[in-house]
N, C-alpha and C positions, 0 to 999 in steps of 0.2 A: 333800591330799585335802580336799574342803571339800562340803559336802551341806546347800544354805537354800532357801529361799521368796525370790522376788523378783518385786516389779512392777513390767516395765519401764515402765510407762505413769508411775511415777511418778520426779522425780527425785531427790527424796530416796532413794530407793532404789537407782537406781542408781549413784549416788555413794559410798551407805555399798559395795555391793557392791565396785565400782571398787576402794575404798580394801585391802578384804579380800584381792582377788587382786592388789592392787599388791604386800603384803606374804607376802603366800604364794609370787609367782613371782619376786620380785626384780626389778617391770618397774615404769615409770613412770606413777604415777599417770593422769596426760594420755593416753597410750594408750590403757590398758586400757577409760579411759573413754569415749572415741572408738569404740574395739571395740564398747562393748556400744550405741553409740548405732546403729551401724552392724546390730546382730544384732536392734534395735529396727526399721528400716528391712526388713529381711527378713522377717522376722514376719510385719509387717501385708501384707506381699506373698506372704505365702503362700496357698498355695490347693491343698488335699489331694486329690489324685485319686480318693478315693471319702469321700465326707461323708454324713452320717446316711445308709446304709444304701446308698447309690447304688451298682451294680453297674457294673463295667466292661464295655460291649458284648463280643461272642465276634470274635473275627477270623476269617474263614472261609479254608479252601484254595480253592485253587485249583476242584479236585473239586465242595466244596459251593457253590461261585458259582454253574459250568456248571449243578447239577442243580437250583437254586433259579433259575436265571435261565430255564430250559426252563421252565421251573412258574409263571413268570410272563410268557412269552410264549405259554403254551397259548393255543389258539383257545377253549378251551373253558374256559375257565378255573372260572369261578362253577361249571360242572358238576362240575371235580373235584376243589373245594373240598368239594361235598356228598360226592361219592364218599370221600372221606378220611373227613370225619368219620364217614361210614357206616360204614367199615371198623374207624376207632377205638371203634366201638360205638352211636355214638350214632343209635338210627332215626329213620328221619321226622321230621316235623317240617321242613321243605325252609323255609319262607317264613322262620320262625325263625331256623333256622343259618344263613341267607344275612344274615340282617337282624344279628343278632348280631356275624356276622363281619365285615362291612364296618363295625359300629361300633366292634370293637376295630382297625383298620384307622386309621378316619377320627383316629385319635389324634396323627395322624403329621402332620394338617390342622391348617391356621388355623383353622377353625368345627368341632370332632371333633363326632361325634352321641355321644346317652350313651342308656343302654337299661334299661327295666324291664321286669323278668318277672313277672308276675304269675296265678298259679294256685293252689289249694288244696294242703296239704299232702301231701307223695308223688305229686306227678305230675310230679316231674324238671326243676324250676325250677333247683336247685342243677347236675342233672347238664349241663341245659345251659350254662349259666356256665361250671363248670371245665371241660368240653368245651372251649370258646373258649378259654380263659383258657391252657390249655396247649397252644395252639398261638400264643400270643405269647411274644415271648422272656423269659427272668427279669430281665433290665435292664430292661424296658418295661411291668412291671405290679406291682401295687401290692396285698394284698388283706388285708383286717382283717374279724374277724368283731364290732368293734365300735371303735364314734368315740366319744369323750368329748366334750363339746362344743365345747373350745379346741381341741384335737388336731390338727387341721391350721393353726390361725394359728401354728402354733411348728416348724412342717416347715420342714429347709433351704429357702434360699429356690427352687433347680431343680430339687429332688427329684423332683415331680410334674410337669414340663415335656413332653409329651409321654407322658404315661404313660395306663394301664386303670387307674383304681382302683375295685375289686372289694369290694361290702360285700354277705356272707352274707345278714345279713336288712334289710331295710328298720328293722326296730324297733332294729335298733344304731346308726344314725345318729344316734337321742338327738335332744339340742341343737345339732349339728353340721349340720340340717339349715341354715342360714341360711349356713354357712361353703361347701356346697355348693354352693349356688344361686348365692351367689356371686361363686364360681369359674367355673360354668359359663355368667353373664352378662357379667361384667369380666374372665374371666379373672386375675385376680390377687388376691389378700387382703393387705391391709393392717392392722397392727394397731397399736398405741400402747398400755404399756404399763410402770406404775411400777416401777422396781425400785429399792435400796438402793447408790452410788456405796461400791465395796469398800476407797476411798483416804478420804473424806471422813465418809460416815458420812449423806449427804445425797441424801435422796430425790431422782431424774431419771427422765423421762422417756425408753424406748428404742420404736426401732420396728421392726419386724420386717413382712417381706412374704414373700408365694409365689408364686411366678407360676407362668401355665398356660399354654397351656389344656392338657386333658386329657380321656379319656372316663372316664364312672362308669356302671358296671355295678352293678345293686338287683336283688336278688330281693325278695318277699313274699308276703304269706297274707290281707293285710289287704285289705278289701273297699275303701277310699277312703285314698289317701295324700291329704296335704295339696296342696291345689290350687294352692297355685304351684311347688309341687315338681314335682307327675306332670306338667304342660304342658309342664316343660322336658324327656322323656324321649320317647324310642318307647316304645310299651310294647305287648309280646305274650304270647298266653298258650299254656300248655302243653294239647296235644290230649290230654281227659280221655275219649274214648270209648273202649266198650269193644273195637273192633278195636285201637286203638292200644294197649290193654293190653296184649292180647292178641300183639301185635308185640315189646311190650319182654320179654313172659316168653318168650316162643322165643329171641331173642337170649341172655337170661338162662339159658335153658336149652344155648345153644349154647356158652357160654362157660366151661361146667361140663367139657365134654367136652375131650378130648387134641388135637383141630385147635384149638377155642376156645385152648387155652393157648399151642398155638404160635403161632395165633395173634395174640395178645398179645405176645408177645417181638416181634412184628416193628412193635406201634408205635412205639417212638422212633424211627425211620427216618424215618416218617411226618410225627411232629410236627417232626421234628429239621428236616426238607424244610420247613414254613411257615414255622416261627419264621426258616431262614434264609432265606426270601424275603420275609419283613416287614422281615429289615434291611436287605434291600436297597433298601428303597422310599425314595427320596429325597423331600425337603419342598418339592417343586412346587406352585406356586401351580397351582390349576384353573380354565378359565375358560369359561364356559356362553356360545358366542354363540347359541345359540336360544334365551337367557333373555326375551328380549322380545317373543319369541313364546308363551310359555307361558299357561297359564290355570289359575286354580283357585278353586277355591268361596269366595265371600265372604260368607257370608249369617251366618258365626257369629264371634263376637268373636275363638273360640281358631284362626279358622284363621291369622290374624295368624304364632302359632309355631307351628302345623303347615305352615303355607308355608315356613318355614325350615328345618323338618326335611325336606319333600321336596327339596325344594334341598339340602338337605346330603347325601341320599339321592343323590341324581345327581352331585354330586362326588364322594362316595365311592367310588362305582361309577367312574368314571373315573381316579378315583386310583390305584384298583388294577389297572389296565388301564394304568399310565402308562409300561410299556416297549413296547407294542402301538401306542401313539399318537406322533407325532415332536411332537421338543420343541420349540418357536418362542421366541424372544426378542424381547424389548422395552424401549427406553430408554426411562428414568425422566427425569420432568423436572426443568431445568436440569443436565444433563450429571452425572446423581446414581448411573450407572452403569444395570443393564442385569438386568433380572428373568427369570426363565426358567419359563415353565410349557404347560399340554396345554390341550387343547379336549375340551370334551363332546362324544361321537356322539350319533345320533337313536339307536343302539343301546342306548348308557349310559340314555338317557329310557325308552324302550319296557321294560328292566329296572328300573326304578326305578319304573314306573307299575306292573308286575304287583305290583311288592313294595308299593306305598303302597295298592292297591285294597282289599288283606285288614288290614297293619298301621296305617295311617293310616284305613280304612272301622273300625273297633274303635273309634276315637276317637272317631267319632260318637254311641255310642253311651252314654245317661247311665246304664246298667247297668255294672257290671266284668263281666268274662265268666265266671267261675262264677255271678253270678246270675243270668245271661240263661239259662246252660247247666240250671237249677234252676227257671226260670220253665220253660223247653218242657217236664221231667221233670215240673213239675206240671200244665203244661195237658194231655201225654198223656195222663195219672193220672185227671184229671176226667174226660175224653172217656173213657175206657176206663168207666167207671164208669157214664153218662150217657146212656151208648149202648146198654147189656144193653135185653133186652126187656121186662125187669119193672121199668125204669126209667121214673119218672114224671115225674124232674127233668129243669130245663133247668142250662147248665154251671155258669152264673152264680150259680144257688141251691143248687148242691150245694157240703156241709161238711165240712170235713177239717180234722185236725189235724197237730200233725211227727210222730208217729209210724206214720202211715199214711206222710206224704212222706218219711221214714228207709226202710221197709219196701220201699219202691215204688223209690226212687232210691239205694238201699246207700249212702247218708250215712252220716257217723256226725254222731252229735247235735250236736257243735261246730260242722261245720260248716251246716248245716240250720239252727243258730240265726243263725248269723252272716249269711248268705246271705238269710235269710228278712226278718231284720231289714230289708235293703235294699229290698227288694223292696215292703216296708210301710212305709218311707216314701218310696219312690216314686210310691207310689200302684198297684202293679199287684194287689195283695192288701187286703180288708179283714178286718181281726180281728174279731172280739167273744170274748166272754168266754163260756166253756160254762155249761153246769148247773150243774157243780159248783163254780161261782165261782174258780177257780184254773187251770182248763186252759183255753189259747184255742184257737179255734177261727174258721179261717180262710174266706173268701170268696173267688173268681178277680173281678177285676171283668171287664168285657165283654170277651168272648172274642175278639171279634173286633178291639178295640184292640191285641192284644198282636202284636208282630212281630218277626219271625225276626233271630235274629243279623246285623247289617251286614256284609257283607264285600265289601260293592265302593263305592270312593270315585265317586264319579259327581262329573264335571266337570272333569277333567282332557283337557290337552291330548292329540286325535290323533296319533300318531308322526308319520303319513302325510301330514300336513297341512303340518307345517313345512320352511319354504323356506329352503333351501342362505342362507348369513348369507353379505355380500359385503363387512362392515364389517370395517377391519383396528380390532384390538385397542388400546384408549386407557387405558394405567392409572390410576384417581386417586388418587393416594398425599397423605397432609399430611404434611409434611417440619417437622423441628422447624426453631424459630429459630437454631438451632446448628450 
């Protein structure tokens, strides 16, 4: 019986070793030594079925193929995507759930799209998220309520290959944004990094990679992410009006009662039916022949990657439609073998245009939408005010403070400052300072500059307009030297 430390990598050690169990077993030096050169060879060929954290996919019956693969030839399909999640609880919100869903979807894709949520606190940014989140499968998502700023240059290297990765807040990213960004431009992180040789004692050089791509899922609270971050994202926000409240307390109130709970018991059937038709979706190339018929706004620097996100918009959509569409095949050139992937409809575009009008029209705008939602709560507030008959002011000259805009708009002070801040140096509000030298007090500038939330992208291609494409498919692939 014999219990050491050895390092095959080195040979003095495996020699002393050799020599240890020559004499313990009674076998010849020259074997035992060969043996272990040989268990050195195996080693480095090894490759552990589940590394840092990676799940083994589910293997489905028989049963859950047929009932996942119905659910992905529905006709209706995007319709009863909503229906589900309505039933798992989550109301309204339709543009949202559909937008979310097809980006935890497009993970599956060579370009995935990645999603920001963005609203004030308690208006169900979280509950959106894990909504989605739990109808992808546990092998295929990833979610940390905070990144250190190395933390992902040191992930197995295909951990995140295809994966959701889900971070709670936007302010747990840290330092990690730059590792994010990326990921989601290279798809891969590279690192180089010193460490201590455990035989020599002599500092070397190792290098460590990730590959991707993948989707990343952000919530937040914060009025401006950093600007090379939010352009790589959709980003939508939660409907903070009060019908919609109004909607999630009855549901709430529904879910208290003896149906609510049963309810309940019956969604994992539910999710158990997505997540196994996400694994069913193979990693089909998508290919847009009405791409060169398409059009879209040029007039502002960032449509550059919003052009890319509506494109990635319309693959998505097709992607998940990709047992509804037949497959086509195509040889690669020089006899490199043979690619297989789907064509976009004029359907997938005319769904892709409804959804980029509202989530791509929001990008227009240089407000975040709680502050836009907080400008209209204070132009009413003035005009209510401006309008009484023993009113002598006009909008522009009437003065308010935040607690008049708390009182009027059921803010609470945190977010009224934070909101307001924007708003003031955008220029839609001017301050001064009150009487009593310490409280400000604000100004609307001209009423009539101010305008209503964007929600229709104007300039996008007609469905109706695009002609049947006659061109057979030409991949252009760079083939290495090898």
């Amino acid at each position: 019986f014999q219990i050491t430390t050895i390092d095959l990598y080195s040979h003095r050690s495996r020699e002393w070793f050799a020599k240890v169990l020559s004499e313990l077993f009674g076998e010849r030096f020259e074997i035992v030594f060969e043996d272990l050169n040989k268990i050195l060879v195996k080693v480095e060929a090894y490759k552990p079925a589940v590394q840092d954290g990676l799940k083994k996919a589910k293997e489905l019956t028989e049963t859950e193929k047929k009932e996942a693969m119905a659910f992905l030839k529905s006709p209706h399909l995007l319709s009863e995507v909503l229906a589900d999640l309505e039933f798992l609880g989550f109301t309204g919100e339709e543009t949202n759930k559909l937008v979310a869903y097809l980006v935890a979807v497009s993970r599956k894709m060579e370009e995935p799209l990645s999603l920001l949520i963005q609203s004030r606190s308690a208006a169900g940014k979280s509950t959106l998220q894990d909504a989605i989140l739990d109808l992808v499968p546990e092998e295929d998502k990833v979610k940390y309520t905070r990144l250190t700023d190395q933390a992902l240059f040191y992930k197995d290297e295909n951990s995140l290959v295809h994966k959701v990765l889900a971070i709670e807040e936007a302010a747990g990213i840290g330092g990690s944004a730059y590792s994010i960004r990326a990921l989601q431009s290279a798809k891969e992180l590279t690192v180089a990094a010193t460490t201590k040789d455990p035989t020599t004692g002599k500092l070397k050089t190792e290098e460590y990679k990730v590959n991707g791509p993948l989707s990343f899922m952000l919530t937040t609270t914060a009025v401006n992410l950093d600007a090379e971050m939010e352009s790589r994202f959709l980003a939508v926000s939660i409907d903070e009006s009060i019908a919609m409240t109004e909607r999630i307390h009855s549901k709430q109130r529904e879910s208290e009662t003896l149906d609510g709970y049963l309810h309940k018991k019956n969604h994992e059937l539910a999710i158990q039916r997505h997540q196994n038709a996400q694994r069913l979706l193979k990693p089909l190339v998508v290919v847009n022949p009405y791409a060169p018929q398409l059009v879209f706004p040029s007039d502002n620097l960032k449509s550059r990657r919003d052009h890319k996100k509506y494109l990635g918009l319309i693959k998505a959509i097709a992607f998940l439609h990709q047992y509804q569409r037949k497959t086509k095949t195509a040889e690669l050139a020089s006899s490199h073998g043979t690619v297989e992937y789907i064509e976009v409809t004029r359907d997938d575009i005319k769904r892709a245009n409804d959804l980029a009008c509202e989530v791509l029209g929001r990008s227009l705008d240089e407000l975040s939408a709680p502050s836009r939602t907080l400008l209209g709560l204070i132009q009413k507030m003035v005009e209510e005010h401006t309008r009484r008959p023993d009113s002598n002011i006009t909008p522009i000259h009437f003065s308010f403070n935040r607690r008049m805009i708390r009182e009027y708009s059921k803010w609470s002070d945190w977010q009224v400052k934070t909101h307001i801040q924007e708003l003031e140096d955008m220029g839609y509000l001017y301050p001064h300072m009150g009487s009593k030298g310490k409280e400000y007090v604000y100004e609307l500038k001209q009423v009539d500059e101010i305008k209503p939330h964007q929600k229709v992208f104007w300039g996008l291609t007609n469905v109706e307009s695009l002609v049947e494409p006659n061109t057979k498919f030409t991949p252009q692939l760079k083939l290495g030297s090898g």
